[in-house]
Backbone as XML, in Angstrom:
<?xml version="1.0"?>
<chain id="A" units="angstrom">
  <residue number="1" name="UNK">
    <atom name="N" x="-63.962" y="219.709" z="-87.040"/>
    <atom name="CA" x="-63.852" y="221.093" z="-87.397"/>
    <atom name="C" x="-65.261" y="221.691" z="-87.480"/>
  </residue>
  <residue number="2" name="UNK">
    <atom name="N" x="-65.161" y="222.961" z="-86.802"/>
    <atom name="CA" x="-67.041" y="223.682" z="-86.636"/>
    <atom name="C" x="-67.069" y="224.837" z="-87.708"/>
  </residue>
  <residue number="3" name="UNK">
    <atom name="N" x="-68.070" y="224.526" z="-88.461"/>
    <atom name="CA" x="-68.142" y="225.269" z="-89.967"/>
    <atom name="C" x="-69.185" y="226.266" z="-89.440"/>
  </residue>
  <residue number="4" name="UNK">
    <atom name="N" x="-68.790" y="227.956" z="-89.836"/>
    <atom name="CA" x="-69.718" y="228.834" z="-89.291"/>
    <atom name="C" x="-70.873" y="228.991" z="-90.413"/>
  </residue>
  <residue number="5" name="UNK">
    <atom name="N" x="-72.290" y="229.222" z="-90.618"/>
    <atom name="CA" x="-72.966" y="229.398" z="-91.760"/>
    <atom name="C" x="-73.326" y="230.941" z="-91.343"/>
  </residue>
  <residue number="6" name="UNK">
    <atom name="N" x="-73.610" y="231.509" z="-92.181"/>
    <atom name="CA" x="-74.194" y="232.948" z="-92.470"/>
    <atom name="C" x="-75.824" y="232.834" z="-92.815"/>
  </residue>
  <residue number="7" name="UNK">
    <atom name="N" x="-76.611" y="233.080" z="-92.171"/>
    <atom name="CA" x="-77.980" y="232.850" z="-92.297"/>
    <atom name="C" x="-78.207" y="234.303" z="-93.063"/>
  </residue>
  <residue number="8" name="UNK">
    <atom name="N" x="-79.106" y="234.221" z="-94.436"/>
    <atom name="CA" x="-79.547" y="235.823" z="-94.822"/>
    <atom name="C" x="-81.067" y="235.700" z="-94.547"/>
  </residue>
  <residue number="9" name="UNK">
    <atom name="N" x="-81.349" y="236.719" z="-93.623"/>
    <atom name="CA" x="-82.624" y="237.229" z="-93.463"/>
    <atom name="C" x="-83.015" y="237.958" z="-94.633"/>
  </residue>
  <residue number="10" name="UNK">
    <atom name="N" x="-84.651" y="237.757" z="-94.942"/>
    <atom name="CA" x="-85.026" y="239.060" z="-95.888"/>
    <atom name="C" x="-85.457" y="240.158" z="-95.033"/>
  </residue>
  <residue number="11" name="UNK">
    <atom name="N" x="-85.887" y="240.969" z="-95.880"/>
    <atom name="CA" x="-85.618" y="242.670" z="-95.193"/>
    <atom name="C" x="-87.011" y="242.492" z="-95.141"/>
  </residue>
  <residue number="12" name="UNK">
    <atom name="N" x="-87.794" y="242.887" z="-93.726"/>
    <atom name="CA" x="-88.874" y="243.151" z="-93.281"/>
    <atom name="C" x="-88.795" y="244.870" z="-93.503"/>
  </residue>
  <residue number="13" name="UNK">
    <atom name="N" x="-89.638" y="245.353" z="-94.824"/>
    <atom name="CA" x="-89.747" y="247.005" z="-94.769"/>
    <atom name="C" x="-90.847" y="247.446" z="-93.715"/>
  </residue>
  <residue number="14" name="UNK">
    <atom name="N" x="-91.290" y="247.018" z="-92.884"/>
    <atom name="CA" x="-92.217" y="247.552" z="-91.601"/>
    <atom name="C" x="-91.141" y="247.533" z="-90.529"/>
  </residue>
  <residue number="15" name="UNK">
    <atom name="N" x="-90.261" y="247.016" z="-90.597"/>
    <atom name="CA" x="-88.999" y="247.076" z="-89.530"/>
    <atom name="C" x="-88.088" y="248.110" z="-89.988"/>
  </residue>
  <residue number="16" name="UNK">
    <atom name="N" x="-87.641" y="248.279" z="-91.206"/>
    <atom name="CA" x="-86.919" y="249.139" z="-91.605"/>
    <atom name="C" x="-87.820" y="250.519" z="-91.281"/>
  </residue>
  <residue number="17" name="UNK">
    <atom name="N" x="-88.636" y="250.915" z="-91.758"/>
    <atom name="CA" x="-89.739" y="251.712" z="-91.574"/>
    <atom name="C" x="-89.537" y="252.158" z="-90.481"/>
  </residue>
  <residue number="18" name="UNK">
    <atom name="N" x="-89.919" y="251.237" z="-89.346"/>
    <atom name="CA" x="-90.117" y="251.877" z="-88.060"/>
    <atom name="C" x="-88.302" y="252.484" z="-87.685"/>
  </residue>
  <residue number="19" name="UNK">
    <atom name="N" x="-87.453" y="251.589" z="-88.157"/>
    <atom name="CA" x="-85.726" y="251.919" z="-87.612"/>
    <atom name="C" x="-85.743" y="253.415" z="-88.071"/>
  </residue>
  <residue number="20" name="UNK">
    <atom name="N" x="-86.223" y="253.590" z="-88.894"/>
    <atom name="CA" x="-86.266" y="255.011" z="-90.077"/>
    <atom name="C" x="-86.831" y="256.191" z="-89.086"/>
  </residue>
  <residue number="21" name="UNK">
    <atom name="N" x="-87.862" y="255.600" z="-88.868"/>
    <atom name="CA" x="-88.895" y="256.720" z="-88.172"/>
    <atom name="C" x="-88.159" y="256.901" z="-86.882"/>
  </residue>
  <residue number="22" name="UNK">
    <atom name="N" x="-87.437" y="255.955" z="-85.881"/>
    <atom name="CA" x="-87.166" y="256.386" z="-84.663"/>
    <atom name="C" x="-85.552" y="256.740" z="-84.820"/>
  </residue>
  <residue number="23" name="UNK">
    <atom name="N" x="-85.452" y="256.960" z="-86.199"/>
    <atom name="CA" x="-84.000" y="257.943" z="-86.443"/>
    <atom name="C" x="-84.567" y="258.940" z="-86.263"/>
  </residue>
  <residue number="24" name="UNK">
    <atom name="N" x="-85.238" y="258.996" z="-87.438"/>
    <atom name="CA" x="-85.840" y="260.887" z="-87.869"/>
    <atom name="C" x="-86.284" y="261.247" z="-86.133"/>
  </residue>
  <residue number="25" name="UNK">
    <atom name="N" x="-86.538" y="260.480" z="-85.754"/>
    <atom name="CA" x="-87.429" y="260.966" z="-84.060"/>
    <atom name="C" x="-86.624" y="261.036" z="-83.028"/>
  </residue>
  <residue number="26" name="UNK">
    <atom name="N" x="-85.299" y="260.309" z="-83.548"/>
    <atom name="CA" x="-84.178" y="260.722" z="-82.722"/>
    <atom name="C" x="-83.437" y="262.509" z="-82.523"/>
  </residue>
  <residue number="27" name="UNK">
    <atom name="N" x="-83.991" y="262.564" z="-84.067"/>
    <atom name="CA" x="-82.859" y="263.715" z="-84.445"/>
    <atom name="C" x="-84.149" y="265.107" z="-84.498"/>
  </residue>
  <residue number="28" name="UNK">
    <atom name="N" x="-85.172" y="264.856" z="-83.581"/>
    <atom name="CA" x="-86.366" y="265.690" z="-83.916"/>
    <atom name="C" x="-86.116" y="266.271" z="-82.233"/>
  </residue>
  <residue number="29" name="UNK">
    <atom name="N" x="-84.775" y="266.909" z="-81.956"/>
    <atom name="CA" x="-84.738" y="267.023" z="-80.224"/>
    <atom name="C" x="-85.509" y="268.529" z="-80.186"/>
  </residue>
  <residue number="30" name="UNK">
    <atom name="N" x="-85.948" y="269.356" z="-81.362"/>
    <atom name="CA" x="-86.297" y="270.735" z="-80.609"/>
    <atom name="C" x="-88.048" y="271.163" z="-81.128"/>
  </residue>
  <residue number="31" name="UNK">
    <atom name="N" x="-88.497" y="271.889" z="-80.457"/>
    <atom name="CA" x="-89.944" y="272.388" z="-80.587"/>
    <atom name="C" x="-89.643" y="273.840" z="-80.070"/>
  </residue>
  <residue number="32" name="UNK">
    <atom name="N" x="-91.268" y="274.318" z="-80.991"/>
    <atom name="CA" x="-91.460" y="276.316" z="-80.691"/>
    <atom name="C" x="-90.572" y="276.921" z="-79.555"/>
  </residue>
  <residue number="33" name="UNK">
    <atom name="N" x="-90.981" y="275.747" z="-78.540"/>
    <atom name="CA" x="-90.325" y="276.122" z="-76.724"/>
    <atom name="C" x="-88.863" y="276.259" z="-76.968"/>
  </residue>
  <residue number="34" name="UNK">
    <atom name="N" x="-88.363" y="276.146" z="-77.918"/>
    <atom name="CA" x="-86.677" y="276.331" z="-77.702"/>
    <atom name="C" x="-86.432" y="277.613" z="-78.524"/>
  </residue>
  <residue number="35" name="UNK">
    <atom name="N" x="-87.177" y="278.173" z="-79.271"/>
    <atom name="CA" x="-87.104" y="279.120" z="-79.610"/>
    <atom name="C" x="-87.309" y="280.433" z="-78.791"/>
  </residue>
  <residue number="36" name="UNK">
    <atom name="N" x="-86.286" y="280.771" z="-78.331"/>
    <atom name="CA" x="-86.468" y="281.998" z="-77.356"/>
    <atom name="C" x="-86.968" y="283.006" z="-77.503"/>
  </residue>
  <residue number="37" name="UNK">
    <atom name="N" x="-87.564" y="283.870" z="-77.987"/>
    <atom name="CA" x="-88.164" y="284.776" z="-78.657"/>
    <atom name="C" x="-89.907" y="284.596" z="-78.899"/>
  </residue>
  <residue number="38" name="UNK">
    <atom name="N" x="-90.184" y="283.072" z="-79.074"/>
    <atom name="CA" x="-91.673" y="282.852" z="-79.614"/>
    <atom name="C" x="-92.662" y="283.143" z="-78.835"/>
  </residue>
  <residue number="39" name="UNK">
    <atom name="N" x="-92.586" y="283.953" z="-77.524"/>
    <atom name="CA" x="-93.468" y="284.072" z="-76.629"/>
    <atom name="C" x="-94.179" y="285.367" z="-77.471"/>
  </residue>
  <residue number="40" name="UNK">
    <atom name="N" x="-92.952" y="286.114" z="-77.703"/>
    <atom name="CA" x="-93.361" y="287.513" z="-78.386"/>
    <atom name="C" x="-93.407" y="287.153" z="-80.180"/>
  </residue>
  <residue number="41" name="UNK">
    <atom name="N" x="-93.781" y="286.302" z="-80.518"/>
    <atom name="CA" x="-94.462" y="286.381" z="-81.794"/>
    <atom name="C" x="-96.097" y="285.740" z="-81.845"/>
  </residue>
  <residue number="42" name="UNK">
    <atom name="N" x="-96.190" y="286.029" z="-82.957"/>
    <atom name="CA" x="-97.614" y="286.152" z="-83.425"/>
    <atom name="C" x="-98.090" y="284.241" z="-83.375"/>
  </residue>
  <residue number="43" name="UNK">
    <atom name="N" x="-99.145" y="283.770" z="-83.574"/>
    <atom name="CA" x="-99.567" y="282.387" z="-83.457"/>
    <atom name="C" x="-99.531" y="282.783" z="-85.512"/>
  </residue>
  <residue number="44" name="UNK">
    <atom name="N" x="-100.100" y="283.186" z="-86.017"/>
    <atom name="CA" x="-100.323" y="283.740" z="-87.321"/>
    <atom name="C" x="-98.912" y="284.014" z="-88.009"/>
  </residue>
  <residue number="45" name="UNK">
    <atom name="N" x="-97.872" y="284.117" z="-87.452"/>
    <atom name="CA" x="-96.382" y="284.692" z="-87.649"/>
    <atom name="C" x="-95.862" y="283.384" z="-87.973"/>
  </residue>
  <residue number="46" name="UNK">
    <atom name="N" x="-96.119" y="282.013" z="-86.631"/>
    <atom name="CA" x="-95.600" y="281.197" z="-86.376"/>
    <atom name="C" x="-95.998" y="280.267" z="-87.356"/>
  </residue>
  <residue number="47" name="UNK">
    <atom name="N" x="-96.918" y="280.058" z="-87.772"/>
    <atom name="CA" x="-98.031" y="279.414" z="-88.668"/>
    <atom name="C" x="-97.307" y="279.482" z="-90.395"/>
  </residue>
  <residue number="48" name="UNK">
    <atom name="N" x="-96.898" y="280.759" z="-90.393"/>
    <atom name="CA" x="-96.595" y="281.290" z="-91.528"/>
    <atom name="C" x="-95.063" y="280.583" z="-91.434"/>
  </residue>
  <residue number="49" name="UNK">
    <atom name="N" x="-94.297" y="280.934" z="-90.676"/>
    <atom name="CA" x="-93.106" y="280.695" z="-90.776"/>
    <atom name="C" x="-93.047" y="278.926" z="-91.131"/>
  </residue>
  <residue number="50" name="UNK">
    <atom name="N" x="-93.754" y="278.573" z="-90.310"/>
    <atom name="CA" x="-93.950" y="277.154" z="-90.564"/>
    <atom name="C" x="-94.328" y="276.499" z="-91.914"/>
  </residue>
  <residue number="51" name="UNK">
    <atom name="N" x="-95.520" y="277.250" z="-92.315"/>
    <atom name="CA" x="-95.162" y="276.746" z="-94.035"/>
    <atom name="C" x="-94.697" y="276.972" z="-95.323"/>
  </residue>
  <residue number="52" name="UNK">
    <atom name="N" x="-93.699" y="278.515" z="-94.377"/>
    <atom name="CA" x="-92.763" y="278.353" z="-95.091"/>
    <atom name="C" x="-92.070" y="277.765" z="-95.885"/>
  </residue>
  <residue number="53" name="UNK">
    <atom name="N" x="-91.674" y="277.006" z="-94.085"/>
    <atom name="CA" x="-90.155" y="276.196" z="-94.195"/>
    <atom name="C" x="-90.809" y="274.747" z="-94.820"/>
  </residue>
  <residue number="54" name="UNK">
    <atom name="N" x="-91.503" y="274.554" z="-94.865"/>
    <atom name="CA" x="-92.557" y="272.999" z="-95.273"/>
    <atom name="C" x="-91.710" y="273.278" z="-97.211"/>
  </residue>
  <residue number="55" name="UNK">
    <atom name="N" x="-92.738" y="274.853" z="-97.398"/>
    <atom name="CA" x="-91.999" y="275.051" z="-98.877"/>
    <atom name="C" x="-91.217" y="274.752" z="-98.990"/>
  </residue>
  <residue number="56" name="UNK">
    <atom name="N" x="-90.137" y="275.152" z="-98.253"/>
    <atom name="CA" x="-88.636" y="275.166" z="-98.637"/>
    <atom name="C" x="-88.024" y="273.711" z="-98.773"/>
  </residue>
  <residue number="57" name="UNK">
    <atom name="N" x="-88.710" y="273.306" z="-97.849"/>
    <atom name="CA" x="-88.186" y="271.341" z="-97.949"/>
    <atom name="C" x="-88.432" y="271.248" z="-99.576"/>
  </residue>
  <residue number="58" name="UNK">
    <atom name="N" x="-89.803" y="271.471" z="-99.712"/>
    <atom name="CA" x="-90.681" y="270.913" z="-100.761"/>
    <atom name="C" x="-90.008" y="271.458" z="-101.713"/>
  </residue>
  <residue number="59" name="UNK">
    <atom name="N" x="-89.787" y="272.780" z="-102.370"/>
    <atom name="CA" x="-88.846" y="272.736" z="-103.294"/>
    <atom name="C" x="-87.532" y="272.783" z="-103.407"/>
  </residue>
  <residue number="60" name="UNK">
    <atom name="N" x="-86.390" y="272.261" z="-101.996"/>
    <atom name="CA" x="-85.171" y="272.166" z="-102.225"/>
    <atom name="C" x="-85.568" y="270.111" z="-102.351"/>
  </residue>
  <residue number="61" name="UNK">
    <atom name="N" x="-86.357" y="269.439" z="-102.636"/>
    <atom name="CA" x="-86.518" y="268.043" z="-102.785"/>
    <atom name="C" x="-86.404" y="267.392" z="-101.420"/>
  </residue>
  <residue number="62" name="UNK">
    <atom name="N" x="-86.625" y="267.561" z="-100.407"/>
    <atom name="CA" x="-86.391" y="267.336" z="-99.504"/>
    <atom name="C" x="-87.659" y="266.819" z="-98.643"/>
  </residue>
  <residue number="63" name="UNK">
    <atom name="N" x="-87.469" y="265.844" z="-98.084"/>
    <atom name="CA" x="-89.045" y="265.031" z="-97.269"/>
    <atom name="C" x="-88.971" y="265.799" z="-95.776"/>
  </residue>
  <residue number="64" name="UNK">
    <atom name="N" x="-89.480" y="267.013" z="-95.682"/>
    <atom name="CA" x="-90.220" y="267.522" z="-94.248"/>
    <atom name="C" x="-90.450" y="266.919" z="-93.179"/>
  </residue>
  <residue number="65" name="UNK">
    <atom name="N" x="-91.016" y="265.723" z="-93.509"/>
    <atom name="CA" x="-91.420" y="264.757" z="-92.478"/>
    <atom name="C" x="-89.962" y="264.605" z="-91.882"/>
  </residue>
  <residue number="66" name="UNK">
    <atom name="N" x="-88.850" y="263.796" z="-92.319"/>
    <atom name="CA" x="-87.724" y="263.837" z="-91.451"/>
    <atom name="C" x="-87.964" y="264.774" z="-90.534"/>
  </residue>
  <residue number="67" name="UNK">
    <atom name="N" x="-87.870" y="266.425" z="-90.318"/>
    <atom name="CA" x="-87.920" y="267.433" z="-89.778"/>
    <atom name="C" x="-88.300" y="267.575" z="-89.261"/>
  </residue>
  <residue number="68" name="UNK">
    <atom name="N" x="-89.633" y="267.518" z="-89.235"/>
    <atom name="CA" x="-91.138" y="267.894" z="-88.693"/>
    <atom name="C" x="-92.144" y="267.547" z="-88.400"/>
  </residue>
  <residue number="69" name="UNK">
    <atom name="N" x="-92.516" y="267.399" z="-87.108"/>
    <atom name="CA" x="-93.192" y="266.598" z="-87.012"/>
    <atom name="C" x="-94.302" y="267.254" z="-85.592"/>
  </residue>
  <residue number="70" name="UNK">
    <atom name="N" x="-95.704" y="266.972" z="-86.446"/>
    <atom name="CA" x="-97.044" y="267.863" z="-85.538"/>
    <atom name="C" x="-96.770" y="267.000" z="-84.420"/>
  </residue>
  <residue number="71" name="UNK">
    <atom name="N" x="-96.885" y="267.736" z="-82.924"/>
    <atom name="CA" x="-97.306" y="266.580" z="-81.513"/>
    <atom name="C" x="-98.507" y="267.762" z="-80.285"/>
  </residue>
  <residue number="72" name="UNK">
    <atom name="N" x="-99.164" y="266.785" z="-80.382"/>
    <atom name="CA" x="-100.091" y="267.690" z="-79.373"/>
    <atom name="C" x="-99.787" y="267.034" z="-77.872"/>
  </residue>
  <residue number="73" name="UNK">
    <atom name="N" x="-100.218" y="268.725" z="-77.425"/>
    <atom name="CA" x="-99.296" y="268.473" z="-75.526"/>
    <atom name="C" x="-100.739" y="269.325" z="-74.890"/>
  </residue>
  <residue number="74" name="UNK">
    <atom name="N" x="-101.111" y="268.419" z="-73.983"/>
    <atom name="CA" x="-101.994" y="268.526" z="-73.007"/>
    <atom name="C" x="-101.465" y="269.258" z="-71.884"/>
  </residue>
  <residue number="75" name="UNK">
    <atom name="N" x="-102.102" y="270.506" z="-71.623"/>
    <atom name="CA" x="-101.943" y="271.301" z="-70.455"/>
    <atom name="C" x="-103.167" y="271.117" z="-69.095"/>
  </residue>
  <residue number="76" name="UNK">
    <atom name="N" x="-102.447" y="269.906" z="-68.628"/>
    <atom name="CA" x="-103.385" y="269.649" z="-67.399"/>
    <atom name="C" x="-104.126" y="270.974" z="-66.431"/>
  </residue>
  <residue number="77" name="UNK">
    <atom name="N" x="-103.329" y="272.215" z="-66.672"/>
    <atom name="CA" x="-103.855" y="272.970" z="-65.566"/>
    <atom name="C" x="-105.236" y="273.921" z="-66.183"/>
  </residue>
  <residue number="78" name="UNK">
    <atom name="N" x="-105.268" y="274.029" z="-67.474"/>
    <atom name="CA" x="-106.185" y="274.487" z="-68.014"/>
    <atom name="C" x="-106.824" y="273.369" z="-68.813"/>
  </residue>
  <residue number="79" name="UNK">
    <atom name="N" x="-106.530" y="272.192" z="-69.249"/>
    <atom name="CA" x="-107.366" y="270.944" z="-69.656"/>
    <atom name="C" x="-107.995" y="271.338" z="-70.875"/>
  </residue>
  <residue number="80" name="UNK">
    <atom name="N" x="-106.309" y="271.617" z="-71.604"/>
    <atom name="CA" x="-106.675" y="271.888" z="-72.898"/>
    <atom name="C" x="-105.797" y="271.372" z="-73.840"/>
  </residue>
  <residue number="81" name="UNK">
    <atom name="N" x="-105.568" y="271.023" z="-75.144"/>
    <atom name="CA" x="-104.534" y="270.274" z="-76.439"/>
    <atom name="C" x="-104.279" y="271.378" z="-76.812"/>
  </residue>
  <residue number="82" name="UNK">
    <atom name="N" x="-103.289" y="271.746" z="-77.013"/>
    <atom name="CA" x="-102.426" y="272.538" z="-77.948"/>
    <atom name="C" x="-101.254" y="271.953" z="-78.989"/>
  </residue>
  <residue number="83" name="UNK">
    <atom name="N" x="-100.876" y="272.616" z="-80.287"/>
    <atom name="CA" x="-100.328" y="271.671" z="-81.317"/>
    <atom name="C" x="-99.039" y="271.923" z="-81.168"/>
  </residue>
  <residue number="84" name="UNK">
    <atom name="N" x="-98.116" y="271.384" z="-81.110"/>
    <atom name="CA" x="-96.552" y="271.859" z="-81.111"/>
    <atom name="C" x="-95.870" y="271.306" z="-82.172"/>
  </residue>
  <residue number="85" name="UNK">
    <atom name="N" x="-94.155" y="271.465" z="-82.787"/>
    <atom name="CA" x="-93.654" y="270.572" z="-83.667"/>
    <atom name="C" x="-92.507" y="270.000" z="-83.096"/>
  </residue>
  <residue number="86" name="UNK">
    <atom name="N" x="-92.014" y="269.000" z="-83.090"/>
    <atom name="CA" x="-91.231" y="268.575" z="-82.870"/>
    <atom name="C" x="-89.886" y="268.549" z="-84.767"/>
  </residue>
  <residue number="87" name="UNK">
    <atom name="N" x="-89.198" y="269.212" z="-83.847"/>
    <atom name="CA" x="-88.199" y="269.492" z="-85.016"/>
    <atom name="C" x="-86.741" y="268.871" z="-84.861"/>
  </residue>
  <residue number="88" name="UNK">
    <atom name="N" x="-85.929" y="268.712" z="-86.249"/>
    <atom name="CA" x="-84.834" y="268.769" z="-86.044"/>
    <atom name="C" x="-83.869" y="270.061" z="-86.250"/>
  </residue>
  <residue number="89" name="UNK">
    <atom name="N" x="-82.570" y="269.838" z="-86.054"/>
    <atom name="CA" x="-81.920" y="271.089" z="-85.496"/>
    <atom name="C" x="-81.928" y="272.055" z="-87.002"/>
  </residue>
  <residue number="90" name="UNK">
    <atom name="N" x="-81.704" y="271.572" z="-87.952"/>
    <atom name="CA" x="-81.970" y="272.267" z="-89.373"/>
    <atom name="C" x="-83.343" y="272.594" z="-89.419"/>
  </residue>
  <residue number="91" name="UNK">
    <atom name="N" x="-84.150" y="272.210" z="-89.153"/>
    <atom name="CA" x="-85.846" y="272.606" z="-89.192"/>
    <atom name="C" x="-86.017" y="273.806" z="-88.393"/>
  </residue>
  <residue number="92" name="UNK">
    <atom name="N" x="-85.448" y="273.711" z="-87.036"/>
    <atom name="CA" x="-85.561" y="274.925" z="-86.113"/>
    <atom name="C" x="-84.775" y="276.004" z="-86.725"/>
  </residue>
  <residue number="93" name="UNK">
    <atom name="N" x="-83.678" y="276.257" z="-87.329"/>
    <atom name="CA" x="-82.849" y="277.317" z="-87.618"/>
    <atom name="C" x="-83.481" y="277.554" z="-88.870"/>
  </residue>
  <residue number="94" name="UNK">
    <atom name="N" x="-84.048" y="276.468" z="-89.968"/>
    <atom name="CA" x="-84.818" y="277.314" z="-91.299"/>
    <atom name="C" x="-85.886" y="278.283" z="-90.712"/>
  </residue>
  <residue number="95" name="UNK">
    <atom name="N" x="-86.964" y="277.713" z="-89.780"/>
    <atom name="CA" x="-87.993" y="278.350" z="-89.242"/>
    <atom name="C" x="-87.569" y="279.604" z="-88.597"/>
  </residue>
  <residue number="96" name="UNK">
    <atom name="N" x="-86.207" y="279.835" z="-87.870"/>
    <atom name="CA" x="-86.141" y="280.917" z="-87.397"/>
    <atom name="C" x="-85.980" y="282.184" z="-88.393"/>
  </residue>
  <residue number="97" name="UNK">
    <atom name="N" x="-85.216" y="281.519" z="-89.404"/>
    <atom name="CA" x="-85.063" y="282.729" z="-90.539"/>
    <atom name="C" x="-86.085" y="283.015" z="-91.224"/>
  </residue>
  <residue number="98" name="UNK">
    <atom name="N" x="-87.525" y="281.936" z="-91.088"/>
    <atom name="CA" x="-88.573" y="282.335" z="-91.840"/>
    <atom name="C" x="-89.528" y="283.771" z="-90.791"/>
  </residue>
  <residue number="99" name="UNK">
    <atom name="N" x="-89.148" y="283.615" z="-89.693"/>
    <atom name="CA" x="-89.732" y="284.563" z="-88.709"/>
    <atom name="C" x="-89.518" y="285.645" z="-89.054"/>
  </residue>
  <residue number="100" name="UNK">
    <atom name="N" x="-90.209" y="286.686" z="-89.280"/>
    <atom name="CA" x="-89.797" y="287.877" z="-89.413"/>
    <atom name="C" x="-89.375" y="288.971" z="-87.943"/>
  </residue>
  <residue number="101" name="UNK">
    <atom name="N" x="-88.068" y="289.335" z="-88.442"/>
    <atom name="CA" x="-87.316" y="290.573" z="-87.253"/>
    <atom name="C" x="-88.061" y="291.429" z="-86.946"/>
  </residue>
  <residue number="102" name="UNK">
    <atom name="N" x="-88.946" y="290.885" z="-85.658"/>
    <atom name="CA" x="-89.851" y="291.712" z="-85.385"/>
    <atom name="C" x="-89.048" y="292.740" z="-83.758"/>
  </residue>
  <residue number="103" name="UNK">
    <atom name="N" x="-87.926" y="291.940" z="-83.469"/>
    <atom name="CA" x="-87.539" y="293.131" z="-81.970"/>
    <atom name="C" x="-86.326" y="292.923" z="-81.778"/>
  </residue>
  <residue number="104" name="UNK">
    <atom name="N" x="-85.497" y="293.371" z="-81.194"/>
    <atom name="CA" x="-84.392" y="293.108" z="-80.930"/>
    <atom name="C" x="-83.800" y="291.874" z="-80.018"/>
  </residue>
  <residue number="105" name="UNK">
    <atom name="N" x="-84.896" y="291.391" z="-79.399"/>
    <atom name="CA" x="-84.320" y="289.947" z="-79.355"/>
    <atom name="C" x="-84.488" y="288.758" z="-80.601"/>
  </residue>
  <residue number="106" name="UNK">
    <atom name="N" x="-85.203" y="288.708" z="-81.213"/>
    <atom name="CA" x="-85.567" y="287.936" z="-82.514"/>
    <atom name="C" x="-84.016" y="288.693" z="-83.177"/>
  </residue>
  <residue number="107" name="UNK">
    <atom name="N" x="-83.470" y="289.384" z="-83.384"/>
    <atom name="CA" x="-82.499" y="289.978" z="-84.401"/>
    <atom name="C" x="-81.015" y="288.987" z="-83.845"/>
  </residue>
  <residue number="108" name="UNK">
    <atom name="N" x="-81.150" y="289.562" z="-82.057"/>
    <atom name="CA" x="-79.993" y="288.849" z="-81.712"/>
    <atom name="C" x="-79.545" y="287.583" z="-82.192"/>
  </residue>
  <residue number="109" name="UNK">
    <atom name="N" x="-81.037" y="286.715" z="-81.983"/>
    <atom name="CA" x="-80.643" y="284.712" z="-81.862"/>
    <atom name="C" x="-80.089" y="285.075" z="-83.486"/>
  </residue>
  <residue number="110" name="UNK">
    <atom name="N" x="-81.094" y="285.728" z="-84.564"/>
    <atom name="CA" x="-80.469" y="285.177" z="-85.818"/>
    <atom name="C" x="-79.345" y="285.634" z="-85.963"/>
  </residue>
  <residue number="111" name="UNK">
    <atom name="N" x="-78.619" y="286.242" z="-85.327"/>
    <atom name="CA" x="-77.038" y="286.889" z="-85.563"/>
    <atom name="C" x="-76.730" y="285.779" z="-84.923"/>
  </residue>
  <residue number="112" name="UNK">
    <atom name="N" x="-76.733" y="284.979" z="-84.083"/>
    <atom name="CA" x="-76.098" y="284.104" z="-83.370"/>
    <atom name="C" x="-76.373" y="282.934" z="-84.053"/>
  </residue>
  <residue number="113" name="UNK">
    <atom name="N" x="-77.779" y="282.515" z="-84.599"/>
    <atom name="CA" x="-77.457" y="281.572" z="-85.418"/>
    <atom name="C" x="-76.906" y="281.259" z="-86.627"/>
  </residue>
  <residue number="114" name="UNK">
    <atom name="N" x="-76.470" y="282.740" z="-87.159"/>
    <atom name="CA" x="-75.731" y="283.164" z="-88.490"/>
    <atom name="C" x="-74.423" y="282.392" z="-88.461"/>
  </residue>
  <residue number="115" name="UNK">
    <atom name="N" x="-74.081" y="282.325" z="-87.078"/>
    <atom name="CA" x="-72.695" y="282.650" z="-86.602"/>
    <atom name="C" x="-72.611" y="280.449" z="-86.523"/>
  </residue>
  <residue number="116" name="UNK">
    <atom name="N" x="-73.299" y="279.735" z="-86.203"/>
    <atom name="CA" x="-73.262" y="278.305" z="-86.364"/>
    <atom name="C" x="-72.888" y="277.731" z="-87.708"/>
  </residue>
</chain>
């Protein structure tokens, strides 16, 4: 008769860690670029809106980092770094409401994202 054993591993937290991080990085699918409207806002607008929403994590208890996350993207044709965020889908829709209704397309998306 073949006796099965159950081996218990201990928990490597640098493994858990990393499983953690390439969740949160799973669920980080959107940046500025999906925001339709951000061509016509301010860099100073965007900035703002952004630490905003950082606040808002920070005092609804909430770790940002899940959310948010700085990535710089190299534009080969001008051979320059620029900073972008990589967000998740709650990060992008707080940030949009932190934007201020500056035109009638910015008014539309937030009626439409009202509506999610």
């Amino acid at each position: 008769m073949k006796t099965d054993y159950i081996t218990i591993y201990a928990s490597n937290e640098d493994q858990t860690a990393e499983f953690e991080e390439a969740l949160h990085n799973s669920l980080r699918q959107y940046s500025l670029r999906h925001l339709p409207f951000i061509e016509e806002i301010s860099q100073e607008n965007i900035l703002e809106a952004l630490q905003k929403s950082l606040q808002v994590c920070q005092l609804a208890g909430i770790n940002s980092k899940q959310h948010f996350k700085k990535i710089y993207i190299y534009d080969d044709v001008v051979k320059t770094i620029h900073i972008d965020w990589k967000m998740s889908k709650r990060a992008v829709n707080l940030m949009a409401t932190q934007i201020p209704t500056q035109n009638e397309k910015t008014a539309r998306w937030l009626w439409e994202l009202a509506d999610l």
